[in-house]
FILOMI-54279 format. One record per residue: residue in one letter; x, z, y of N, C-alpha, C, O in turn; residue number from 1. Coordinates in pm, whole numbers. Layout:
BEGIN
(node "A",(X,Z,Y),(X,Z,Y),(X,Z,Y),(X,Z,Y),NUM) ...
# end
This chain:
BEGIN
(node "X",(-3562,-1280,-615),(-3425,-1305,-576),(-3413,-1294,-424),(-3499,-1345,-352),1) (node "X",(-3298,-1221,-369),(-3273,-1195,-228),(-3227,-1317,-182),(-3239,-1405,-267),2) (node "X",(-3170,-1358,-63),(-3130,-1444,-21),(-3006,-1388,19),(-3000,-1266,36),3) (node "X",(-2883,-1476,41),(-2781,-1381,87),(-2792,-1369,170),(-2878,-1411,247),4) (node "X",(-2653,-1265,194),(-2626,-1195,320),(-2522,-1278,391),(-2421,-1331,346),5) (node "X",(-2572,-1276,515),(-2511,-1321,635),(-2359,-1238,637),(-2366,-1118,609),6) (node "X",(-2256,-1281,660),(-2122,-1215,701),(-2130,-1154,821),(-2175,-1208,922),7) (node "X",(-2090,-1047,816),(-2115,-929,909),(-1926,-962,1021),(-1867,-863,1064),8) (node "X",(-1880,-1075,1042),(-1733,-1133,1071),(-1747,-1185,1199),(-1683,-1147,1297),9) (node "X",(-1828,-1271,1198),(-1889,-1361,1335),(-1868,-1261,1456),(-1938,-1164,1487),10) (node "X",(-1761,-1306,1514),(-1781,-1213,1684),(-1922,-1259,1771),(-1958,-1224,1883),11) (node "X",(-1989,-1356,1668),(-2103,-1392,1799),(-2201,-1344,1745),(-2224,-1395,1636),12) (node "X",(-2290,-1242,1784),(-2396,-1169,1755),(-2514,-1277,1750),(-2538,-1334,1856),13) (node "X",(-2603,-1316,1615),(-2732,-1375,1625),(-2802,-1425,1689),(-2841,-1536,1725),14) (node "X",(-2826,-1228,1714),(-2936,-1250,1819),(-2921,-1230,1963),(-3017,-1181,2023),15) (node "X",(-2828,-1256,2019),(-2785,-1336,2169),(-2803,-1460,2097),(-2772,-1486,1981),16) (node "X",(-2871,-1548,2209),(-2830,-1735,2279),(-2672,-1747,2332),(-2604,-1687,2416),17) (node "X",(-2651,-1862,2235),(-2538,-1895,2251),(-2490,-1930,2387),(-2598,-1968,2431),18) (node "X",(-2425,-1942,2463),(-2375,-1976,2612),(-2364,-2113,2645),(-2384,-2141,2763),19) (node "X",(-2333,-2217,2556),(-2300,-2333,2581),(-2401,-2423,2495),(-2392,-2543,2467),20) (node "X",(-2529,-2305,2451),(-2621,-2424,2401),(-2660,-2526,2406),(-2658,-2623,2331),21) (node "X",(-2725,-2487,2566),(-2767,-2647,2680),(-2699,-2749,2696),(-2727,-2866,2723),22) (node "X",(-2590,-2687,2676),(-2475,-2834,2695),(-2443,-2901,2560),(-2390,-3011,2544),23) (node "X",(-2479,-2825,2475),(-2455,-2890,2348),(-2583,-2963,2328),(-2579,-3061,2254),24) (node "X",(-2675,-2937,2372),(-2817,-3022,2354),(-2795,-3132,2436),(-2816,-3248,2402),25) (node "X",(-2739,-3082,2579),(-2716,-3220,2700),(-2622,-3315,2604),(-2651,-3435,2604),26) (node "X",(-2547,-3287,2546),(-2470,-3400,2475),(-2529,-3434,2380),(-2498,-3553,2375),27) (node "X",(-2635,-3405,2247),(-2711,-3443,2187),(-2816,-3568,2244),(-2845,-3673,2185),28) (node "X",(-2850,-3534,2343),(-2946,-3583,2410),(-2904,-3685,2465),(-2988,-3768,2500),29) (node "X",(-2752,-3712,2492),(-2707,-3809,2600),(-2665,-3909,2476),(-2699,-4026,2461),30) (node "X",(-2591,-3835,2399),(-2537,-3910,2252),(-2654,-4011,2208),(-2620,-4124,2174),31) (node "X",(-2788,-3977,2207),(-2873,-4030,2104),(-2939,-4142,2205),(-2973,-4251,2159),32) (node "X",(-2956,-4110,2350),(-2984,-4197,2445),(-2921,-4331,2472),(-2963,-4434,2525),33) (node "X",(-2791,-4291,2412),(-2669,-4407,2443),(-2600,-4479,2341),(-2508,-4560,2347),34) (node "X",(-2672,-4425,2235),(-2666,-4490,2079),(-2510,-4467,2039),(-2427,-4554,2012),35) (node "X",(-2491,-4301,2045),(-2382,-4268,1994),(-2261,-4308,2066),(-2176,-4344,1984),36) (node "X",(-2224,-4315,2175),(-2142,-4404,2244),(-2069,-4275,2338),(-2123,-4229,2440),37) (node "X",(-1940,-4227,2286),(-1920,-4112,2352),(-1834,-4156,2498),(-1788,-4066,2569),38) (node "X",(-1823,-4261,2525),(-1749,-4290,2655),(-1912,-4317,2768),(-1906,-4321,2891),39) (node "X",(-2003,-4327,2710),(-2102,-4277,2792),(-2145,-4181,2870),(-2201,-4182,2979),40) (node "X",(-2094,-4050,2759),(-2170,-3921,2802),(-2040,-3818,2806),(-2036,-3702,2766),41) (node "X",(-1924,-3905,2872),(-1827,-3821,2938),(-1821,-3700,3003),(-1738,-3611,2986),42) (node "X",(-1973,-3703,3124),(-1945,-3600,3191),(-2026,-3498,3115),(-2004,-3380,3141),43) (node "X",(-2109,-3526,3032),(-2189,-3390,2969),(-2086,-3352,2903),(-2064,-3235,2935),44) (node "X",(-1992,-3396,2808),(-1904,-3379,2782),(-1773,-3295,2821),(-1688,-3258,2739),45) (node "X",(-1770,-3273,2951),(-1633,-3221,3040),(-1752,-3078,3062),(-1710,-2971,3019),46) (node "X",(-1868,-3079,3114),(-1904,-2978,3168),(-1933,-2888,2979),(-1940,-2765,2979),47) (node "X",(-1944,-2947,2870),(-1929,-2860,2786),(-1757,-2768,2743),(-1728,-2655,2703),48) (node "X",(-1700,-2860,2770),(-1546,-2831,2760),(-1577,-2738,2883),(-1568,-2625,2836),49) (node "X",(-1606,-2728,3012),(-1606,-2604,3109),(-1678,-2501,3057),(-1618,-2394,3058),50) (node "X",(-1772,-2500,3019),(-1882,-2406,2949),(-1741,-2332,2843),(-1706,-2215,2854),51) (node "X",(-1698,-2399,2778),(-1644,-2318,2665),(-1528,-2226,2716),(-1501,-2111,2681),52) (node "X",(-1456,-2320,2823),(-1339,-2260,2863),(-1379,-2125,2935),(-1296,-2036,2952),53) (node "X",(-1557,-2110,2992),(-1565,-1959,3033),(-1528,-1879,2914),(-1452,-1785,2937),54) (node "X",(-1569,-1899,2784),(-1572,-1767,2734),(-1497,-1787,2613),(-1474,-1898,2565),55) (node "X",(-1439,-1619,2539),(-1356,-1619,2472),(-1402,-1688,2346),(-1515,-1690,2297),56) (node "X",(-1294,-1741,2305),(-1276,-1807,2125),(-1350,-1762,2041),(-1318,-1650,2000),57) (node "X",(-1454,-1816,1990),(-1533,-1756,1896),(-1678,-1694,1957),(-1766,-1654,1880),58) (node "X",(-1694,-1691,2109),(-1798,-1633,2141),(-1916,-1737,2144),(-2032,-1697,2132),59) (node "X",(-1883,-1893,2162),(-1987,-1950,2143),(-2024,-2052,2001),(-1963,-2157,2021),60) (node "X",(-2095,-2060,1874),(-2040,-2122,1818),(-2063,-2250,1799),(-2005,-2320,1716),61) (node "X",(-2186,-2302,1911),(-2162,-2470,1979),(-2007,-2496,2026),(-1970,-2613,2033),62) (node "X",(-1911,-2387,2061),(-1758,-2462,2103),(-1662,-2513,2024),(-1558,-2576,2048),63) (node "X",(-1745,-2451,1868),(-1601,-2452,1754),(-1524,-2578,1730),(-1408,-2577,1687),64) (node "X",(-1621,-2738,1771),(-1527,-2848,1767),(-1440,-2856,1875),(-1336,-2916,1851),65) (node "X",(-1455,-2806,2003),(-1424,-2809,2137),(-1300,-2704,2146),(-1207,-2697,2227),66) (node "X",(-1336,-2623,2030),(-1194,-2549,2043),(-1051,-2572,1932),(-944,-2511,1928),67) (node "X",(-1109,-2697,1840),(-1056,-2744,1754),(-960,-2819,1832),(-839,-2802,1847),68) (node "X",(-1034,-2902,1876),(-1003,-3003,2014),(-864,-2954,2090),(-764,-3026,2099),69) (node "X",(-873,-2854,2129),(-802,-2724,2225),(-648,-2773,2152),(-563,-2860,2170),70) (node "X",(-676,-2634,2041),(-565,-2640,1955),(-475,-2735,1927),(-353,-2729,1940),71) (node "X",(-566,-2855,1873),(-488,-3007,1862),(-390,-3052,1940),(-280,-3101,1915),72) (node "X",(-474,-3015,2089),(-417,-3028,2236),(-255,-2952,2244),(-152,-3019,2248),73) (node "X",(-257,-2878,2244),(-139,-2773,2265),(-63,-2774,2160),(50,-2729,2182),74) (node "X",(-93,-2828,1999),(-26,-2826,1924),(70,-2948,1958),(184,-2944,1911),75) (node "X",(34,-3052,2033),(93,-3205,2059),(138,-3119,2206),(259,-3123,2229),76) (node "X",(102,-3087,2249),(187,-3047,2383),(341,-2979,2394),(436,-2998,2469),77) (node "X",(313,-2879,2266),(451,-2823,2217),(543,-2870,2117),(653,-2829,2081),78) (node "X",(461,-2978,2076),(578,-3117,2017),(624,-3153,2079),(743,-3127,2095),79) (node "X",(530,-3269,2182),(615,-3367,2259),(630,-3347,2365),(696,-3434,2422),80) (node "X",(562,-3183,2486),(664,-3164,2582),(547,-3231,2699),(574,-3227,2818),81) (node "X",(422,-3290,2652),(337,-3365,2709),(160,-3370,2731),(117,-3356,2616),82) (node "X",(91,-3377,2785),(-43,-3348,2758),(-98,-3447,2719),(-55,-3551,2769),83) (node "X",(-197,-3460,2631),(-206,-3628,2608),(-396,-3585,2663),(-451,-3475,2656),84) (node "X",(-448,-3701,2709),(-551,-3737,2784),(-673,-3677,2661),(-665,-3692,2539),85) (node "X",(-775,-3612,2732),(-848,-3578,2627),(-933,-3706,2539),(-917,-3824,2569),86) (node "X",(-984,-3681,2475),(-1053,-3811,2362),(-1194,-3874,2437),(-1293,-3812,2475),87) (node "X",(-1165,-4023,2444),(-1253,-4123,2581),(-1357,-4158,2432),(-1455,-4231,2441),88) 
# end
């Protein structure tokens, strides 16, 4: 029996390293140091949100909660006219 096939859809090629790996590990790392406590590891946090904002949608796929995040953002922005503070 084969194993399946990978979807040939993904704009992010395999075999490139993802761009915002490190920072997704720096927050792993800070997360597990601080016993899950995300108002701890704020700033690993902001510099992953910078990491993502270099590159386009879909190019990294450590950003996909970060760009969930995004969306949420702007979807409440074009409701209420307002930015609301990112999540402490």
């Amino acid at each position: 029996m084969q194993p399946p096939l990978r979807g040939s859809s993904s704009s992010l090629n395999m075999s490139q390293k993802d761009p915002c790996q490190k920072q997704a590990c720096e927050i792993q790392k800070c997360l597990q140091a601080n016993n899950y406590m995300e108002s701890k590891c704020e700033t690993v946090l902001q510099e992953m949100r910078k990491c993502c904002a270099r590159y386009p949608k879909g190019r990294s796929i450590c950003c996909s909660g970060f760009e969930k995040e995004e969306r949420e953002r702007e979807k409440l922005k074009a409701t209420s006219g307002r930015i609301p503070p990112p999540p402490q």
